[in-house]
VEXTORKOL-222416 format. One record per residue (C-alpha): residue in one letter; y, x, z. Coordinates in steps of 0.05 Angstrom, whole numbers, padded with zeros to 5 digits, always signed. Example, Ala and Ser with C-alpha at 12.3 -4.5 7.8 and 13.67 -1.06 7.14 Angstrom:
<pts>
A-00090+00246+00156
S-00021+00273+00143
</pts>
This chain:
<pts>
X+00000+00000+00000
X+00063+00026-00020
X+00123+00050+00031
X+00167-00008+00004
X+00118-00066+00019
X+00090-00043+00085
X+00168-00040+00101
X+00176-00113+00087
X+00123-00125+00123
X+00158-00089+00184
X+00223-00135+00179
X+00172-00199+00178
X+00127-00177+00233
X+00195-00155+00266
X+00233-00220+00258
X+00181-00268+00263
X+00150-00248+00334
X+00225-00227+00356
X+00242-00311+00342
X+00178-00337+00367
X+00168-00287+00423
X+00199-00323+00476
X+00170-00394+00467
X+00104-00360+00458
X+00115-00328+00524
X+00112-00388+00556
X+00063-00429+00517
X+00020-00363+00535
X+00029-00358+00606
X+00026-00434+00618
X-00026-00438+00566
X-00080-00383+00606
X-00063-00421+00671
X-00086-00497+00644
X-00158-00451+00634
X-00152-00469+00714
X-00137-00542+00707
X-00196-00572+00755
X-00183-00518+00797
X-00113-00529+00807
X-00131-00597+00824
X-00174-00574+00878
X-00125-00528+00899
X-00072-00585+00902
X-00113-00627+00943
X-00163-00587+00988
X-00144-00600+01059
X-00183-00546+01104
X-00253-00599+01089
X-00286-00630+01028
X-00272-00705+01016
X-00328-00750+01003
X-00349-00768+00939
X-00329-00838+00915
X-00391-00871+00884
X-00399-00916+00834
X-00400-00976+00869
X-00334-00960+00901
X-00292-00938+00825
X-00320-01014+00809
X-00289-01039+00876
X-00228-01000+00852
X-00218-01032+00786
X-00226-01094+00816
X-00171-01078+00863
X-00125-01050+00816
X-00126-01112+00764
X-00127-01158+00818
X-00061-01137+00844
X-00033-01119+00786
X-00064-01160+00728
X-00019-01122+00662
X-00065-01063+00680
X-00122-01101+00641
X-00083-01086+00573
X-00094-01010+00579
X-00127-00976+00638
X-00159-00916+00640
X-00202-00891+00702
X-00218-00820+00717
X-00287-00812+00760
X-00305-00768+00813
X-00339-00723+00761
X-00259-00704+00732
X-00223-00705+00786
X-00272-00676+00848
X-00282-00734+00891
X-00241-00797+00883
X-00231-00843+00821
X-00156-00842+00802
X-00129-00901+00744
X-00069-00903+00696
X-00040-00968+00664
X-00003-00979+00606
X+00058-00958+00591
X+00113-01002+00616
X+00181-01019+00584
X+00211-00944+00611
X+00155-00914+00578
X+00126-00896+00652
X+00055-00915+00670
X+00030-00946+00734
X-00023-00897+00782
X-00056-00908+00829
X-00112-00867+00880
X-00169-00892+00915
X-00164-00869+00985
X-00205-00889+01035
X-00218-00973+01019
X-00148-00976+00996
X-00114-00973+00923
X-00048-00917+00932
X+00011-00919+00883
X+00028-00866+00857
X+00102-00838+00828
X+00124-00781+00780
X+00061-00746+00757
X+00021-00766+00820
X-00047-00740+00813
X-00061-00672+00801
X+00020-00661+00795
X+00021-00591+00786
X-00035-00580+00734
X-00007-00634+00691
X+00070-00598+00701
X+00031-00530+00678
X+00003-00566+00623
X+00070-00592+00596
X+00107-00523+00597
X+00047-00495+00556
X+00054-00555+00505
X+00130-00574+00499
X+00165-00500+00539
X+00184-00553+00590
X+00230-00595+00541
X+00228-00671+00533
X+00156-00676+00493
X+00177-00715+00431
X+00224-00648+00421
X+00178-00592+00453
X+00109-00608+00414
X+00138-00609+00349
X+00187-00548+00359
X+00116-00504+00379
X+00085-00525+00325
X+00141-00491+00289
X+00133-00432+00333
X+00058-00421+00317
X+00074-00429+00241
X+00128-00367+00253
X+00059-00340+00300
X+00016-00339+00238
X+00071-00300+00203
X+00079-00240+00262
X-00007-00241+00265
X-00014-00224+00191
X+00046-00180+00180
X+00017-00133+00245
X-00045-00131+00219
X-00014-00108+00151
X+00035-00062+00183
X-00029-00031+00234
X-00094-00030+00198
X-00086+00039+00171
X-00082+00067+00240
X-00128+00028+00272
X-00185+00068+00274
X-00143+00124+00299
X-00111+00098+00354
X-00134+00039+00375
X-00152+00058+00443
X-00094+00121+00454
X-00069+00093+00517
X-00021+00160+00523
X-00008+00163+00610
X+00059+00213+00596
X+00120+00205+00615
X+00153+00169+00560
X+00153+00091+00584
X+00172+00065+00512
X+00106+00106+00480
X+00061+00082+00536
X+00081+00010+00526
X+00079+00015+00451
X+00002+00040+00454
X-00016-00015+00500
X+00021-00064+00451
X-00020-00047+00408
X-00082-00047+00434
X-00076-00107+00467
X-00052-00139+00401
X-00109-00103+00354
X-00174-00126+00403
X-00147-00200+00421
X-00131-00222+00348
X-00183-00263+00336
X-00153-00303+00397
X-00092-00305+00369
X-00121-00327+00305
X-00147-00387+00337
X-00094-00408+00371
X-00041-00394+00319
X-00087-00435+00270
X-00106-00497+00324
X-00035-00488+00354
X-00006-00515+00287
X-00060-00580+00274
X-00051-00595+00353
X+00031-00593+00355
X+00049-00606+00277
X-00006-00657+00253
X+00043-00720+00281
X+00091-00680+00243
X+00046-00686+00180
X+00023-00752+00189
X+00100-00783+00196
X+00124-00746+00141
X+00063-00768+00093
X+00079-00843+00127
X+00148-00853+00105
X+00141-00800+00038
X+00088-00809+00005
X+00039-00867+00033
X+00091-00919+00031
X+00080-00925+00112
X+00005-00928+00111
X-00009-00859+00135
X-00010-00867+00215
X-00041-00942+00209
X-00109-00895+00160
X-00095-00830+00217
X-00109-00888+00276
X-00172-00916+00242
X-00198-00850+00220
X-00195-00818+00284
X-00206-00878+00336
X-00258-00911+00297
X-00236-00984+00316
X-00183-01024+00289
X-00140-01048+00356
X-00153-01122+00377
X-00119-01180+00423
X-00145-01221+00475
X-00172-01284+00467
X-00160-01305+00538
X-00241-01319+00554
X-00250-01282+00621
X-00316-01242+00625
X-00343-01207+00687
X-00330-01129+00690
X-00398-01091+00675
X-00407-01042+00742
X-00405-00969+00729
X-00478-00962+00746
X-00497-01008+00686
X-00457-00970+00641
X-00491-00903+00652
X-00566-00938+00647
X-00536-00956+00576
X-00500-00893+00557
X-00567-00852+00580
X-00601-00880+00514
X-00542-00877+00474
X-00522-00810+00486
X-00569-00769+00521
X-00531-00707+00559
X-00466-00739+00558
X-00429-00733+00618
X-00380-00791+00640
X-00314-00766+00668
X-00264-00822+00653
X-00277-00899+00628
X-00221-00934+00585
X-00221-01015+00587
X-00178-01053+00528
X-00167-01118+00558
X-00208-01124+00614
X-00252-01176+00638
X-00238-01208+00566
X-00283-01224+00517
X-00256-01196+00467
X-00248-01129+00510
X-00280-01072+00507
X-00294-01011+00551
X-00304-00940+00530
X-00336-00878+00558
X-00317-00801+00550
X-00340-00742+00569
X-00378-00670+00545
X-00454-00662+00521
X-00459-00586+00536
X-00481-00541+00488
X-00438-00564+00424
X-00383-00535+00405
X-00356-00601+00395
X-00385-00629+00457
X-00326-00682+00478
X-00363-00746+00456
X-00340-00820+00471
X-00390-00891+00468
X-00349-00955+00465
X-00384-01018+00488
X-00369-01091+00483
X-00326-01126+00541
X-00395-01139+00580
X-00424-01067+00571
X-00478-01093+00530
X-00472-01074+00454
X-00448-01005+00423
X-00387-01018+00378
X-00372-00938+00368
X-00418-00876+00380
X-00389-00821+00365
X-00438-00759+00399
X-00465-00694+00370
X-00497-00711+00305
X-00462-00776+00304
X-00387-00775+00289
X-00340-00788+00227
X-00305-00721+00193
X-00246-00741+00224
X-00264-00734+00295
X-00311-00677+00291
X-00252-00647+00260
X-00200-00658+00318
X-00257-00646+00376
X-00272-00578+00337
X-00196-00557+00339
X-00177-00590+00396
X-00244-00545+00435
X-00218-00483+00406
X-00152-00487+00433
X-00170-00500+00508
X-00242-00462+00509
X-00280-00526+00532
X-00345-00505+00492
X-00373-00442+00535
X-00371-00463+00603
X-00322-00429+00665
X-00341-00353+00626
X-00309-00365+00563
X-00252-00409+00598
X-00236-00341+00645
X-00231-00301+00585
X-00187-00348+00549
X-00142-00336+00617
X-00144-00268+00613
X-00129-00258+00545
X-00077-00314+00554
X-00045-00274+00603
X-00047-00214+00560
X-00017-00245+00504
X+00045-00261+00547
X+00048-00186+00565
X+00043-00171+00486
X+00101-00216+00465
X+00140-00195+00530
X+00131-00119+00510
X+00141-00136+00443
X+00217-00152+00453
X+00235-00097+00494
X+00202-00048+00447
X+00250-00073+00402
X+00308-00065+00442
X+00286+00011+00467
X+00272+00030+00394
X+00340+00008+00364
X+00385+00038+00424
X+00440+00083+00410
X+00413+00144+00442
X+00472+00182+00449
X+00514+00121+00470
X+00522+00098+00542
X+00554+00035+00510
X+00497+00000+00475
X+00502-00063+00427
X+00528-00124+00464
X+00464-00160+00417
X+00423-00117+00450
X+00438-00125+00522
X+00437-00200+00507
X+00369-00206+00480
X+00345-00164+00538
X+00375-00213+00590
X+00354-00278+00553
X+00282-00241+00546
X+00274-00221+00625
X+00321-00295+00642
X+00269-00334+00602
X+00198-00292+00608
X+00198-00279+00673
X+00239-00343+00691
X+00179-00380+00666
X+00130-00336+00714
X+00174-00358+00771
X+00182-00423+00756
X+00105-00433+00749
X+00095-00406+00827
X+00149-00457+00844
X+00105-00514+00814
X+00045-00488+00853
X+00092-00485+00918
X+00121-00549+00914
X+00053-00576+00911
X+00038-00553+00972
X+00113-00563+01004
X+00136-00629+00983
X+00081-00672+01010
X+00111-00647+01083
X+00179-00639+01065
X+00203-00681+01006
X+00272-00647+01007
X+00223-00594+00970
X+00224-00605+00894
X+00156-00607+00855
X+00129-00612+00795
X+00166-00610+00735
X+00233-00608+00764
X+00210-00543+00820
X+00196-00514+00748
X+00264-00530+00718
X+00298-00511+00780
X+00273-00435+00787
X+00274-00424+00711
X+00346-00449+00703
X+00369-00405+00765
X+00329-00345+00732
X+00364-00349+00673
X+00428-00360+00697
X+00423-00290+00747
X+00390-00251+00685
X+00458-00274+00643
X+00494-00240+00708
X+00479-00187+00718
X+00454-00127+00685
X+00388-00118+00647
X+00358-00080+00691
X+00376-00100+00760
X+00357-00180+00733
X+00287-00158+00719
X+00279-00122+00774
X+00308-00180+00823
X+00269-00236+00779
X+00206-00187+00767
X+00208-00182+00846
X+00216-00257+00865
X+00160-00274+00816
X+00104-00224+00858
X+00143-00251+00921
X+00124-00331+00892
X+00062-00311+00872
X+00042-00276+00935
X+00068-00339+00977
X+00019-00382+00938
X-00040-00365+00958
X-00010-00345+01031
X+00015-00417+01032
X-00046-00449+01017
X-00084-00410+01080
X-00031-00418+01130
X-00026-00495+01122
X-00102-00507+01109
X-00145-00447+01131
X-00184-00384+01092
X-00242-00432+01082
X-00243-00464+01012
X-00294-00478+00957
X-00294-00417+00896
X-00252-00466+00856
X-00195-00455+00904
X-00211-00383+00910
X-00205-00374+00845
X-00136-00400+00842
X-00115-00353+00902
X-00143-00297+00856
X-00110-00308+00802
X-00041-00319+00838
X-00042-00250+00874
X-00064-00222+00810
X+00004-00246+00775
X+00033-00228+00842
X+00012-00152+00841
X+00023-00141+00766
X+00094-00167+00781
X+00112-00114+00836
X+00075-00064+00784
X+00128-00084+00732
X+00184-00094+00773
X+00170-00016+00802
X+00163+00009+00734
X+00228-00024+00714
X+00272+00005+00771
X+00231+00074+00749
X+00266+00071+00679
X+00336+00047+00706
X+00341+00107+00764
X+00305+00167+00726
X+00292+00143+00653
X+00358+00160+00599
X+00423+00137+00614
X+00430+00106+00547
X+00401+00041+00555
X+00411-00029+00567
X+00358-00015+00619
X+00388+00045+00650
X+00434+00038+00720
X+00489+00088+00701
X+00489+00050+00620
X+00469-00011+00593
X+00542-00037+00583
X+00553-00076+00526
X+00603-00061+00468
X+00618-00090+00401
</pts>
């Protein structure tokens, strides 16, 4: 390949992760974390002793309840068992007129409300900054799937731009002196042995966040406004229907599994959906996995009395359309290998963050004026929106996990989504500031302080005892916290001793032009 294309290749590779970098950062980060989604939950709700688990007999007491108090809740309710949620069945309704939907917990005999996100709060608020970068989500899904077309871009012009030195030095991890050489190497190591990762997500990132995209454009373009009316039948398999105002009893949970154990053999149960409940012209669907397909997720919809199959669609048994979503849609979030393959989807979630995090300051250390105390006022902004944003978003997680813990006994204590919001938007503000350095090194050391206090937390209100699911949280969380302090040491390393011309140095880093 000649000098001139390999250079364009450079500028796109450059540009395109240098736009996306940031977003990616945080889909990243947020993104490895949601591999911990059950375990979140349990980490939400363990109390110092393990609840008992609901059984069936008590989620069909529990519907029963919920419709009977409020009766609108037969349009639309879904019902997550014991199985998804650890020990007690937990129910959304439909969406009401402010586009909110009623919840409600099963504890002890009696049917809870719940407000805001409710149930598992702070795995759902992960799960929305990894989706939408914690913007409203009819703006945030479609901008990332923007950001993983401009993904797909960076991945193939760095594999361009490496691939003759790959064999050379793909594992020179060079321990010197010079920062900027050690975190180029590890750059591009990181980025060379996880692409098949990135692949994957770049590619599944796109159909998950830009198919609505797609689909509305082709609607009002193109398919004079059939296109999401042939998307809905194609991918739910049955056309929507209305009640007819016959009431029918409920079928008990117990029924339902006798059935689905001849209609879908290995299929797990872990939420039931009823359309019009106790209606005759209802129905009531079951979902869950059948391990050992890579498109396990499989769903079984029965009449309104549980007795006749109107939709199967299991391993072997599907339309193209679904198989096609449940294949993409397993890929992304690593639901096909068990708790192995979802812990290395966290780890090489996590060290995707660290590559598009290194990647912007590498930019910024090569392109300093090295015999100019005053660098580029371009430059010192892109290295305070990088640490304000970045590591904004690694604080602001730790405040979702503390707030979780905190607000239930102090509701002066934000949570969820707005404990997020909070910490990021004060993160950015101090990295705007003050300088480059002394912002990551401030932000870099509240985020190991959050992180630290997480797990700390956790013991000191409920005890060291706790299932491995909780554990494993507490792992992970002084993990973050100790890579943190790492980075935040190495940081004031460069500032004090490193070169003086530098947005990262103490004595430079002022901004001219």
């Amino acid at each position: 390949m000649n000098t001139d294309t390999l250079r364009r290749f450079l500028v796109v590779h450059t540009w395109a992760g240098l736009a996306a970098g940031i977003a990616l950062f945080i889909a990243f980060f947020a993104g490895a974390l949601t591999m911990l989604f059950g375990p979140i939950i349990a980490w939400e709700r363990w109390e110092g002793a393990p609840r008992a688990v609901v059984s069936d007999a008590g989620v069909d007491r529990f519907v029963q309840a919920i419709l009977a108090e409020h009766p609108d809740a037969a349009a639309d309710l879904f019902v997550y068992l014991p199985a998804a949620t650890g020990d007690v069945p937990f129910a959304l309704g439909p969406r009401g007129e402010d586009g909110e939907r009623g919840q409600w917990i099963l504890e002890g005999d009696a049917v809870v409300p719940l407000s805001g996100h409710g149930f598992g709060e702070a795995a759902d608020a992960i799960n929305h900054v990894h989706f939408t970068l914690g913007l409203p989500e009819s703006i945030g899904i479609w901008l990332m799937g923007l950001v993983s077309l401009v993904y797909g871009l960076a991945l193939i012009s760095g594999v361009v731009i490496h691939l003759p030195v790959i064999a050379r030095d793909l594992f020179a991890l060079r321990w010197t002196h010079n920062l900027k050489r050690l975190w180029q190497d590890a750059h591009n190591v990181i980025g060379v042995l996880s692409l098949p990762f990135h692949v994957i997500f770049a590619v599944t990132g796109v159909l998950l966040c830009a198919l609505l995209v797609l689909v509305v454009g082709l609607n009002f373009g193109g398919m004079q406004g059939q296109a999401v009316p042939v998307f809905q039948r194609a991918t739910q398999g049955l056309p929507p229907v209305e009640a007819s105002g016959t009431p029918v009893p409920l079928p008990s949970l117990a029924a339902l599994r006798a059935r689905l154990a001849d209609e879908a053999p290995g299929l797990t149960p872990i939420y039931l959906r009823f359309t019009h409940a106790g209606d005759a012209a209802g129905r009531v669907e079951l979902r869950g996995p059948v391990p050992g397909h890579l498109a396990g997720e499989s769903r079984v919809t029965f009449d309104a009395r549980g007795e006749t199959v109107l939709l199967r669609y299991v391993p072997g048994d599907r339309s193209a359309a679904d198989l096609a979503t449940r294949v993409v849609a397993a890929l992304h979030f690593g639901t096909f290998g068990g708790p192995m393959l979802q812990g290395l989807y966290l780890v090489l979630g996590l060290a995707g963050a660290f590559l598009f995090y290194s990647g912007n300051l590498l930019w910024i250390e090569s392109r300093r004026k090295r015999r100019d105390v005053l660098q580029p006022r371009h430059h010192r902004a892109l290295a305070q929106l990088t640490v304000g944003t970045c590591v904004g978003c690694m604080v602001g997680v730790a405040a979702i996990l503390i707030g979780a813990q905190l607000h239930p006994r102090a509701e002066f204590v934000p949570s969820g989504m707005d404990a997020y919001l909070l910490a990021f938007g004060a993160s950015v503000v101090l990295a705007f500031v003050v300088a480059p350095w002394r912002g990551a090194v401030l932000l870099l050391g509240a985020s190991a302080a959050a992180w630290a206090l997480v797990p700390l937390l956790r013991v000191g209100l409920h005890g060291a005892v706790a299932p491995p699911a909780v554990w494993a949280v507490d792992g992970v969380a002084l993990s973050i916290a100790l890579a943190s302090a790492w980075m935040a040491r190495a940081t004031w390393r460069r500032a004090t001793f490193g070169a003086t011309a530098s947005v990262w140095a103490r004595s430079g880093g002022k901004a001219r032009g």
